[in-house]
SEKE-290107 format. One record per atom (N, C-alpha, C, O, CB): residue in one letter; atom name; x, y, z. Coordinates in steps of 0.001 Angstrom, whole numbers, always signed. Glycine has a CB too. Example, Ala and Ser with C-alpha at 12.3 -4.5 7.8 and 13.67 -1.06 7.14 Angstrom:
2
A, N, +13190, -5690, +7800
A, CA, +12300, -4500, +7800
A, C, +13200, -3300, +7800
A, O, +14236, -3319, +8465
A, CB, +11308, -4473, +9046
S, N, +12850, -2250, +7080
S, CA, +13670, -1060, +7140
S, C, +12900, +30, +7870
S, O, +13409, +1138, +8039
S, CB, +14084, -598, +5725
***
This chain:
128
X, N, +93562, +130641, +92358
X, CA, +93420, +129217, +92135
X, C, +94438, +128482, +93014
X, O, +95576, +128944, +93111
X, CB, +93614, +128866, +90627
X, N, +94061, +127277, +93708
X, CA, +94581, +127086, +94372
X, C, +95627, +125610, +94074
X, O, +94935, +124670, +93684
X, CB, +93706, +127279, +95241
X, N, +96887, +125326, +94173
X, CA, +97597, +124029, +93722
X, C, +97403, +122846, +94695
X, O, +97411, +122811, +95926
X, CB, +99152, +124285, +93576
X, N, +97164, +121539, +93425
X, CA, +96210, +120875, +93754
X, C, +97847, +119935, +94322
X, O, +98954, +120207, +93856
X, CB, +94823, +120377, +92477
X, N, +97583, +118789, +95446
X, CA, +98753, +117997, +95702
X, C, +98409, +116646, +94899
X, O, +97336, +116056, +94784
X, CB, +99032, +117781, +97362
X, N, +99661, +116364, +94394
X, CA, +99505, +114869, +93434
X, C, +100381, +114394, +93809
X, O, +101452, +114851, +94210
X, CB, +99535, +114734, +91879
X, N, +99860, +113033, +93675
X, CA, +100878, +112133, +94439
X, C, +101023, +110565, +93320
X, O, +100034, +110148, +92717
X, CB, +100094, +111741, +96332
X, N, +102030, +110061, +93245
X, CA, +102307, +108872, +92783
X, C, +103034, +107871, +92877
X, O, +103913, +108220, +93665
X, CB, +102405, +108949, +92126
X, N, +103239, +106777, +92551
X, CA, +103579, +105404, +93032
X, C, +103909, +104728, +91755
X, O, +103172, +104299, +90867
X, CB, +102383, +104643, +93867
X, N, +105105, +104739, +91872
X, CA, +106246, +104206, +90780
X, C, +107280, +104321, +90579
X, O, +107789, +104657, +91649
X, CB, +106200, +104366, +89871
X, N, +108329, +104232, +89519
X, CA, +109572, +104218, +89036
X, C, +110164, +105522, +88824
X, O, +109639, +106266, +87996
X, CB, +109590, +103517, +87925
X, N, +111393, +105970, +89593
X, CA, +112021, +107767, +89136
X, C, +113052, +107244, +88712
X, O, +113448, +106081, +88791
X, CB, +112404, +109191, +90376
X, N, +113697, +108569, +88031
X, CA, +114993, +108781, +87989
X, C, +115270, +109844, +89000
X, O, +114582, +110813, +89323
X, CB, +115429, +109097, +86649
X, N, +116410, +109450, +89415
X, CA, +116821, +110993, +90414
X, C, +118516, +111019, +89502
X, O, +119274, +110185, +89008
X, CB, +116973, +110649, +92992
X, N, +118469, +112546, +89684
X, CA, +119402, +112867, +88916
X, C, +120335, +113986, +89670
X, O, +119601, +114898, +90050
X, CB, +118785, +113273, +87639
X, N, +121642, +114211, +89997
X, CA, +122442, +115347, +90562
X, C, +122512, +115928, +89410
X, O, +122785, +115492, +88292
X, CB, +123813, +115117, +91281
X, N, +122122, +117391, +89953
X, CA, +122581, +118737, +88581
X, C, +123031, +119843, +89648
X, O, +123183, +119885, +90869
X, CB, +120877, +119550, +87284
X, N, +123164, +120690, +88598
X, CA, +123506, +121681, +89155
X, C, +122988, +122736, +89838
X, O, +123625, +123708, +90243
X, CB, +123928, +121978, +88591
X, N, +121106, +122407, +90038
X, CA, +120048, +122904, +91185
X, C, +120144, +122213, +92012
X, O, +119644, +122538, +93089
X, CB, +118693, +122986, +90992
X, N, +120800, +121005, +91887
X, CA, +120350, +119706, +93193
X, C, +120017, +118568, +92516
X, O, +120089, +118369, +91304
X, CB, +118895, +120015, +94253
X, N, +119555, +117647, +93605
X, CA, +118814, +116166, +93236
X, C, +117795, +116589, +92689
X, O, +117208, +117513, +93252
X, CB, +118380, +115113, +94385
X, N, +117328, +116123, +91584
X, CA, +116063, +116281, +90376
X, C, +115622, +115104, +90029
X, O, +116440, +114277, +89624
X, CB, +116442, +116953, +88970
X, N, +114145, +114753, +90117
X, CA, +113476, +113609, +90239
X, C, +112467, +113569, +89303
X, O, +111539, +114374, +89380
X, CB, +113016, +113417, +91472
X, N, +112533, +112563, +88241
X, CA, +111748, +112364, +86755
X, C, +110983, +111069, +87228
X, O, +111482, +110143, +87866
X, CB, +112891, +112071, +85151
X, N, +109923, +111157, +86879
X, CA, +108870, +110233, +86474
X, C, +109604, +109385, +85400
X, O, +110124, +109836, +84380
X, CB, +107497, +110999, +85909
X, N, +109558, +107831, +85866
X, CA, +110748, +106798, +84837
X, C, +109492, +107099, +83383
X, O, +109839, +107214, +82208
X, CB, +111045, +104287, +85586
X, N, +108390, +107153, +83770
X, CA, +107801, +106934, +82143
X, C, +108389, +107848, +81463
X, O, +109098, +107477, +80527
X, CB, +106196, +107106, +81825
X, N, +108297, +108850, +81660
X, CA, +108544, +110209, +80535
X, C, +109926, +109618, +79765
X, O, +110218, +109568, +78570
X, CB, +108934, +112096, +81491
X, N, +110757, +109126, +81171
X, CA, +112454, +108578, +80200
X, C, +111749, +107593, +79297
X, O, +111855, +107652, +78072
X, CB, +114068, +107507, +81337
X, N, +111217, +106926, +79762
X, CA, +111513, +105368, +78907
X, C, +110593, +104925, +77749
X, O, +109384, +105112, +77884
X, CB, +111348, +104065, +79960
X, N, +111020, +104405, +76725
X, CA, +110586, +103759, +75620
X, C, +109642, +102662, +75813
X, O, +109657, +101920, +76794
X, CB, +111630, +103328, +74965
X, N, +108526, +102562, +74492
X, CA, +108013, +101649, +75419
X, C, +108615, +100069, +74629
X, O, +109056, +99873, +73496
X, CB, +106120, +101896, +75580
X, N, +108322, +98829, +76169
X, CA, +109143, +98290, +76302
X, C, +110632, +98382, +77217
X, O, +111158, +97591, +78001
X, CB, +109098, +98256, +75371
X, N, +110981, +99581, +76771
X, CA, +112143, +99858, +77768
X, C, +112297, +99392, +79266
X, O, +111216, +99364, +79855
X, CB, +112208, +101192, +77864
X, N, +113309, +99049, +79962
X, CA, +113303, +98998, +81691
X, C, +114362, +99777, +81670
X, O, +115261, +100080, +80886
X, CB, +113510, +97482, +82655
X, N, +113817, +100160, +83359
X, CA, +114669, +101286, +83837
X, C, +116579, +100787, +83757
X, O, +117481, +101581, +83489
X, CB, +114034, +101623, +85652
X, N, +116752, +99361, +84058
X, CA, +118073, +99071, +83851
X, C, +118881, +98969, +81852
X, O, +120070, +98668, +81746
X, CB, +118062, +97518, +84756
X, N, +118162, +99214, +80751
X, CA, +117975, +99280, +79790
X, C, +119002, +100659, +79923
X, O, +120212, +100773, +79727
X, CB, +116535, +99133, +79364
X, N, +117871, +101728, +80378
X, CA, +118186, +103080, +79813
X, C, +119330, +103423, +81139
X, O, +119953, +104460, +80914
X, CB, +116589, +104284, +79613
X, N, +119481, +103151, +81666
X, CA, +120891, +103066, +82813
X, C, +122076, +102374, +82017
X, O, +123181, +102916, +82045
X, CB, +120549, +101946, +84405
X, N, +121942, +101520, +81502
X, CA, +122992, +100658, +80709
X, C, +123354, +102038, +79371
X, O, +124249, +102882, +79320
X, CB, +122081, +98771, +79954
X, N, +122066, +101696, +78338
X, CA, +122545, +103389, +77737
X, C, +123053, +104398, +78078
X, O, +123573, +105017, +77149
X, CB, +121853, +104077, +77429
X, N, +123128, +104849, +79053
X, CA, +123915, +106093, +79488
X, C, +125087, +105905, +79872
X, O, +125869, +106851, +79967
X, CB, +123402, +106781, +80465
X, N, +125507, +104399, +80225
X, CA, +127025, +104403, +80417
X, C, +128116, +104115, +78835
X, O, +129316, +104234, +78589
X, CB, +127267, +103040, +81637
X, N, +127061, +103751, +78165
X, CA, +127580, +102985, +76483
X, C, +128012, +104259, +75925
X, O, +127286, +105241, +75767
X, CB, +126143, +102115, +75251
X, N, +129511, +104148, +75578
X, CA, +130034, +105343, +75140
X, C, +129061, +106212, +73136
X, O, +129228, +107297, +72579
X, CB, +132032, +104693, +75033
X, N, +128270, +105125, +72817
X, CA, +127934, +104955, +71208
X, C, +126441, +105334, +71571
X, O, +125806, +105981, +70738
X, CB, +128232, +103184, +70319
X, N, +125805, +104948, +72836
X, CA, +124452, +105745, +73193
X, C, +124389, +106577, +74215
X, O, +123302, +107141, +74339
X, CB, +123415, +104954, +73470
X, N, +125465, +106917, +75229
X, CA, +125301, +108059, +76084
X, C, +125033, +109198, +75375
X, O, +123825, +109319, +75580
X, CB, +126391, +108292, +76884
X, N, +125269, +109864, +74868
X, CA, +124688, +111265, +74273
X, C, +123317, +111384, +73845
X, O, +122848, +112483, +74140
X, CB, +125408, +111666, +73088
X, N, +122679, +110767, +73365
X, CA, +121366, +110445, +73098
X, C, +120443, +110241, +74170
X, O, +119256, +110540, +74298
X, CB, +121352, +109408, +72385
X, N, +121447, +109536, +75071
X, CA, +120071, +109232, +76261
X, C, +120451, +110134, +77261
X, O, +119596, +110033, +78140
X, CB, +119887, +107507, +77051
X, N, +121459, +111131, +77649
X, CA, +121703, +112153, +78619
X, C, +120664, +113017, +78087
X, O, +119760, +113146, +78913
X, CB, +123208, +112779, +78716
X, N, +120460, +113657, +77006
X, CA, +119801, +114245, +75863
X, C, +118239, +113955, +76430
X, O, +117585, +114961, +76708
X, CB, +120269, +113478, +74261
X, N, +117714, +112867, +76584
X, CA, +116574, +112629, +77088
X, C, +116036, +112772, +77965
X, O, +114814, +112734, +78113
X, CB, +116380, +111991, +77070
X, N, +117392, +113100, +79240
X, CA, +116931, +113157, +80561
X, C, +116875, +114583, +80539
X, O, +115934, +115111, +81132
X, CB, +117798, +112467, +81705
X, N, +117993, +115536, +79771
X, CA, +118193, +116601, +80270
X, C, +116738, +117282, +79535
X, O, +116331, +118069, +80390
X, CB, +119748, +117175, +79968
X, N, +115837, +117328, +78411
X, CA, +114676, +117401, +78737
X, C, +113803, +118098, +79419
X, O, +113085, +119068, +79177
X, CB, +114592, +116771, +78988
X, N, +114114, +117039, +80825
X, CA, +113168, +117266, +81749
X, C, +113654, +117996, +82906
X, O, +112908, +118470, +83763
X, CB, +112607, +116102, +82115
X, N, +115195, +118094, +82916
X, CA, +115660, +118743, +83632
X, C, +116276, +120476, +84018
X, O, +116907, +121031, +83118
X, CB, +116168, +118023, +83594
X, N, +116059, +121224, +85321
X, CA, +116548, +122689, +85158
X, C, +117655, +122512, +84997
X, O, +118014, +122982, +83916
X, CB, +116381, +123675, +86149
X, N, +118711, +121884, +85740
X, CA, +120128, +122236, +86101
X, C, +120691, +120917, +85015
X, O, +120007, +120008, +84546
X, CB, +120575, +122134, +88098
X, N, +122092, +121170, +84830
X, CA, +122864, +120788, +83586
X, C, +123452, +119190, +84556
X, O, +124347, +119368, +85381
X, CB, +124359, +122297, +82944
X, N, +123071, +118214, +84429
X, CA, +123388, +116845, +84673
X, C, +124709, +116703, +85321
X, O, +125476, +116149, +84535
X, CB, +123351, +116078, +83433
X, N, +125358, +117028, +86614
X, CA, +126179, +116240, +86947
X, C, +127010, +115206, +87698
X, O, +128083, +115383, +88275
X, CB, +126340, +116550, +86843
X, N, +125981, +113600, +87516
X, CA, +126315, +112843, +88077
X, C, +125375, +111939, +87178
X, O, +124862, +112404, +86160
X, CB, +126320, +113035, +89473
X, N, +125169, +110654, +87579
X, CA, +124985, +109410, +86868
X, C, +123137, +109687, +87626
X, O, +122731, +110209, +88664
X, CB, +126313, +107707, +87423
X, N, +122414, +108969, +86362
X, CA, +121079, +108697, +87381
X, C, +120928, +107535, +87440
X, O, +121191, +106698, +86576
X, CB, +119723, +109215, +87048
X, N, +120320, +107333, +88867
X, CA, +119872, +105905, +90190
X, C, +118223, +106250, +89779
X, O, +117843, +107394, +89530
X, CB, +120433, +106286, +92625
X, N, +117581, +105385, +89765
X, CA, +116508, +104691, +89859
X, C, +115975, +104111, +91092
X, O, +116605, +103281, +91747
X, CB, +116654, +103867, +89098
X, N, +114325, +104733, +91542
X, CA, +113956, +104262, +92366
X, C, +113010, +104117, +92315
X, O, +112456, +104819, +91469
X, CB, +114174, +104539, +93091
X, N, +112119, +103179, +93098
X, CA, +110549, +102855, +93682
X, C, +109957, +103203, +94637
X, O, +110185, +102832, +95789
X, CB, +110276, +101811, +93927
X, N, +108984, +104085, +94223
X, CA, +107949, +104079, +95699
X, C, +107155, +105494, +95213
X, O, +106703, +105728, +94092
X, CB, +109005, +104287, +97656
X, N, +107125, +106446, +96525
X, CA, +105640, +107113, +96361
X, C, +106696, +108483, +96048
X, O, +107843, +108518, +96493
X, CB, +104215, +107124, +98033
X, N, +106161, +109459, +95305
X, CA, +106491, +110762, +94924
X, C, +105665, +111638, +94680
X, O, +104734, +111302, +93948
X, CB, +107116, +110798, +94044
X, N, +105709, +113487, +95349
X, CA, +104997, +113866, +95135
X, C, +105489, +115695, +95265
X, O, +106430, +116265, +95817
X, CB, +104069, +113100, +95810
X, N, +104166, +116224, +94351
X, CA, +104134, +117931, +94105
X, C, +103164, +118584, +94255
X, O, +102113, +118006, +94531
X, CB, +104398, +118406, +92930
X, N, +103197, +119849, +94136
X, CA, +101924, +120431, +93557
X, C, +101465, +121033, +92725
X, O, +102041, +122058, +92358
X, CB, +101527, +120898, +93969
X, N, +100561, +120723, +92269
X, CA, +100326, +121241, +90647
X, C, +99085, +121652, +90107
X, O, +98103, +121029, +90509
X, CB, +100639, +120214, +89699
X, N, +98888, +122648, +89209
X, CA, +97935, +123632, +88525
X, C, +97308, +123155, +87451
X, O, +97681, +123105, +86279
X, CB, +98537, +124795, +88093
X, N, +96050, +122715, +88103
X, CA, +95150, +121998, +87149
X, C, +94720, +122952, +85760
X, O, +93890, +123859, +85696
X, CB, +93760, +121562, +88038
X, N, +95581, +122409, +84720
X, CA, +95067, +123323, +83054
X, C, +96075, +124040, +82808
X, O, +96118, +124794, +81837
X, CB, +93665, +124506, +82993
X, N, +97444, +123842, +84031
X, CA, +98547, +125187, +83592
X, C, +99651, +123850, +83931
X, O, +99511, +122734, +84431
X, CB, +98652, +127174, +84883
X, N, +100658, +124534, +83436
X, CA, +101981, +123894, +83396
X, C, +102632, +123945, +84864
X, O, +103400, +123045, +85202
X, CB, +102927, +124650, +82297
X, N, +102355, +124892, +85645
X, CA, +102836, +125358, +86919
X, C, +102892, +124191, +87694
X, O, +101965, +123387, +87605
X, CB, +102002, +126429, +87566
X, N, +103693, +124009, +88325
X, CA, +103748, +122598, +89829
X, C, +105105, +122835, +90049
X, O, +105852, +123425, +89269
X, CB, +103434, +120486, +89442
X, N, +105523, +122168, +91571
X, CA, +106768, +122219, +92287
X, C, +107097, +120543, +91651
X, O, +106539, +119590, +91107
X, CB, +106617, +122556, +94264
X, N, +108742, +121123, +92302
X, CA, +109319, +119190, +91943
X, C, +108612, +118381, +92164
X, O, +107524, +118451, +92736
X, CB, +110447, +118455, +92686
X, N, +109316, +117217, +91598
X, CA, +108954, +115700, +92505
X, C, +108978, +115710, +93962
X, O, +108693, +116894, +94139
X, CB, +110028, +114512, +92214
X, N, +109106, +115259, +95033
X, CA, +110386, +114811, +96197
X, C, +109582, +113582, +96457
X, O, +108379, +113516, +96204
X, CB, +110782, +115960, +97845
X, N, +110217, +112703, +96920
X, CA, +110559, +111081, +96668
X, C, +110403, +110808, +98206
X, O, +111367, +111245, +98835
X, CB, +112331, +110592, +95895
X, N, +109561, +110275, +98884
X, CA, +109515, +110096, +100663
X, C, +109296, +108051, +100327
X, O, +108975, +107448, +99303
X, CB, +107454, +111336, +101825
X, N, +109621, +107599, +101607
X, CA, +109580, +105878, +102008
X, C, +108302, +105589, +101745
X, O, +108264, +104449, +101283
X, CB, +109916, +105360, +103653
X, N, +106855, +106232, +101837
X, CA, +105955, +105648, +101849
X, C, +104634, +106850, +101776
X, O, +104881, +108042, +101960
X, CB, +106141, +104713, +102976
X, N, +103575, +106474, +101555
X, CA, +102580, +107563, +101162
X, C, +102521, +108769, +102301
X, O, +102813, +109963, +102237
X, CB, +101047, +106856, +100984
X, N, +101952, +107830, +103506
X, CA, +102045, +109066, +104938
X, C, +103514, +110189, +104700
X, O, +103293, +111360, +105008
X, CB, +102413, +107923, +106878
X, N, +104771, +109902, +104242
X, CA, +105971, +110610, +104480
X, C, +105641, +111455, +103285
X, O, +106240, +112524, +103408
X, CB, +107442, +109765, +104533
X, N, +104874, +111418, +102082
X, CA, +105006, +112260, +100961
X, C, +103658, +112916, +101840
X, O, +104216, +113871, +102379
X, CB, +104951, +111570, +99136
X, N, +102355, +112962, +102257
X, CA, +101532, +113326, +102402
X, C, +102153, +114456, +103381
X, O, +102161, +115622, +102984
X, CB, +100616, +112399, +102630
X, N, +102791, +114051, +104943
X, CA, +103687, +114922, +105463
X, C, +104639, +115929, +104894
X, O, +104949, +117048, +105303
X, CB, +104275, +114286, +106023
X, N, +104927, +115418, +104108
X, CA, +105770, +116696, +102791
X, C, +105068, +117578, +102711
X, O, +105346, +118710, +103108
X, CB, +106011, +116367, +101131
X, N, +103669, +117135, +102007
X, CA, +102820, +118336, +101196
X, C, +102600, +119689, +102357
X, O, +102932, +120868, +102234
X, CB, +101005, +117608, +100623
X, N, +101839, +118910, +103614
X, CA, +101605, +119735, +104928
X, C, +102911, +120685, +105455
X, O, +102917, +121915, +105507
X, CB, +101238, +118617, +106147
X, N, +103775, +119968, +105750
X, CA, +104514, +120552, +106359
X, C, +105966, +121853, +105607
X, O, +106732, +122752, +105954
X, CB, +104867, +119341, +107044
X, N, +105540, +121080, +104464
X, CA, +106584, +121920, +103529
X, C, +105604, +123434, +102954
X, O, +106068, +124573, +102907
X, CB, +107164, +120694, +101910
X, N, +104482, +123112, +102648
X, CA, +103399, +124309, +101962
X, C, +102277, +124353, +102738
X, O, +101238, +124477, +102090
X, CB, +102831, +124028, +100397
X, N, +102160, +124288, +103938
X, CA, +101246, +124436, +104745
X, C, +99969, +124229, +104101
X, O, +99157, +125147, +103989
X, CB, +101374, +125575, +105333
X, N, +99744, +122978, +103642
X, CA, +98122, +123177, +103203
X, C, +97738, +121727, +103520
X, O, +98402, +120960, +104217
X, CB, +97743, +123675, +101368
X, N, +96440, +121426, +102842
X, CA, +96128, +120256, +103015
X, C, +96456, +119164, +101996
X, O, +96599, +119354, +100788
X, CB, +94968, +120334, +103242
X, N, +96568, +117873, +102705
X, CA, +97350, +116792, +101621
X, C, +96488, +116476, +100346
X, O, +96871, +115980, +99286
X, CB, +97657, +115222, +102381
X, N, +95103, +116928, +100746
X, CA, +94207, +116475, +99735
X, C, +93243, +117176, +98777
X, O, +92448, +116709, +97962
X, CB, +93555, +115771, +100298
X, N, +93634, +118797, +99210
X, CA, +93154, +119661, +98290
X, C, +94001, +120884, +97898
X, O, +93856, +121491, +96837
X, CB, +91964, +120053, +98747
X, N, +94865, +121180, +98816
X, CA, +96090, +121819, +98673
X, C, +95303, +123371, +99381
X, O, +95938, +124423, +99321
X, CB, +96819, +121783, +96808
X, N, +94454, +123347, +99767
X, CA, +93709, +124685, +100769
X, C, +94372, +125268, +101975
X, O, +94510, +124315, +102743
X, CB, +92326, +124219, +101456
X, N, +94804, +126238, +102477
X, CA, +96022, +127203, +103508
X, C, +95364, +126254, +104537
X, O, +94244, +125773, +104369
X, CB, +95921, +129390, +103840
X, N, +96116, +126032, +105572
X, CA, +95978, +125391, +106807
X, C, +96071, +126555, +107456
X, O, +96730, +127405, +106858
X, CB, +96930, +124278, +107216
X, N, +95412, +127011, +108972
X, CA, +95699, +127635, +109899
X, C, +97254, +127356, +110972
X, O, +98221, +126688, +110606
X, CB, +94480, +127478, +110457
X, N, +97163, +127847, +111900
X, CA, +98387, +127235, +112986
X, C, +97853, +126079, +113461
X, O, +98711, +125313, +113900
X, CB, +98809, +128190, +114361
X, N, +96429, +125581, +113543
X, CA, +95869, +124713, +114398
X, C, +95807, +123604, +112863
X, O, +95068, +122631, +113014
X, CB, +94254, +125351, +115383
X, N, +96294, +123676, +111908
X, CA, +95753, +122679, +110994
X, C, +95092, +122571, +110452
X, O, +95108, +121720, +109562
X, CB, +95545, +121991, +111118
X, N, +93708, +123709, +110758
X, CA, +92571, +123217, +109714
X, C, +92640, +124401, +108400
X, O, +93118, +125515, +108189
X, CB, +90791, +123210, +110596
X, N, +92023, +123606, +107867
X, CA, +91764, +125060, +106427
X, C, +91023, +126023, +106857
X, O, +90113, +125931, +107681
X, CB, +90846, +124679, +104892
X, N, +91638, +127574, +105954
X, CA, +91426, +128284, +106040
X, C, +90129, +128303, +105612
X, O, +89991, +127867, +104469
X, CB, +92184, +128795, +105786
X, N, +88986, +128722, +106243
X, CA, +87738, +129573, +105409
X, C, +87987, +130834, +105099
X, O, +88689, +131513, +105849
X, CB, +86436, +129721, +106143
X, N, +87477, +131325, +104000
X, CA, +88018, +132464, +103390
X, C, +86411, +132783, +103348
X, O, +85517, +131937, +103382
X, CB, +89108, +132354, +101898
X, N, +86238, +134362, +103259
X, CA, +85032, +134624, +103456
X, C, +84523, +135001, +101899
X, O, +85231, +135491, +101019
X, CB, +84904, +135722, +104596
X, N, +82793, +134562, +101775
X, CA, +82537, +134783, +100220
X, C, +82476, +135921, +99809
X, O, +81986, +136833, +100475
X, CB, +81445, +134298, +99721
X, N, +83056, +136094, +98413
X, CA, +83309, +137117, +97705
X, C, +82285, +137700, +97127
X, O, +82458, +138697, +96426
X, CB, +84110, +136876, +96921
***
């Protein structure tokens, strides 16, 4: 089965841990109602930081260490339609730079996630 590339357009958290920069989808953090400067303010409040580190860490592999920044724009992985399986976020300036991610980082295509050859095109695989 092959991993499908998804891509999206919105609000992260990026977070330093102890794998690296780690990049959350702001919905999963936030309450609804909540804004992203809300739950940034919580994490510095000595009476709600524990609660809301607690929320991020969650979603996170590595153990939190640094403050999370908030950002906008396009983010993207790949991921296993019906299974839990997919790679990180990573966070590019604009759709073409995440689409270039998908290609150039996992050699496949931006829009079905199928092996690219050296020349770029997908692999045909012969029927089984």
């Amino acid at each position: 089965m092959t991993m499908i590339p998804e891509y999206r357009y919105g609000g992260w958290f990026v977070v330093e841990t102890s794998e690296g920069g780690e990049v959350i989808p702001d919905d999963v953090i936030l309450g609804k109602g909540e804004k992203p400067e809300d739950v940034l303010a919580m994490f510095f409040n000595p009476k709600t930081a524990r609660g809301t580190q607690e929320r991020f860490e969650e979603f996170l592999q590595g153990k939190p260490e640094g403050e999370p920044e908030w950002h906008h724009g396009w983010g993207c992985r790949l991921s296993m339609p019906g299974y839990m399986d997919c790679t990180d976020w990573v966070l590019g300036e604009n759709q073409e730079e995440v689409r270039d991610y998908i290609v150039d980082t996992f050699e496949c295509d931006p829009d079905t996630g199928k092996a690219l050859d050296e020349d770029g095109k997908v692999v045909q695989l012969p029927p089984a």
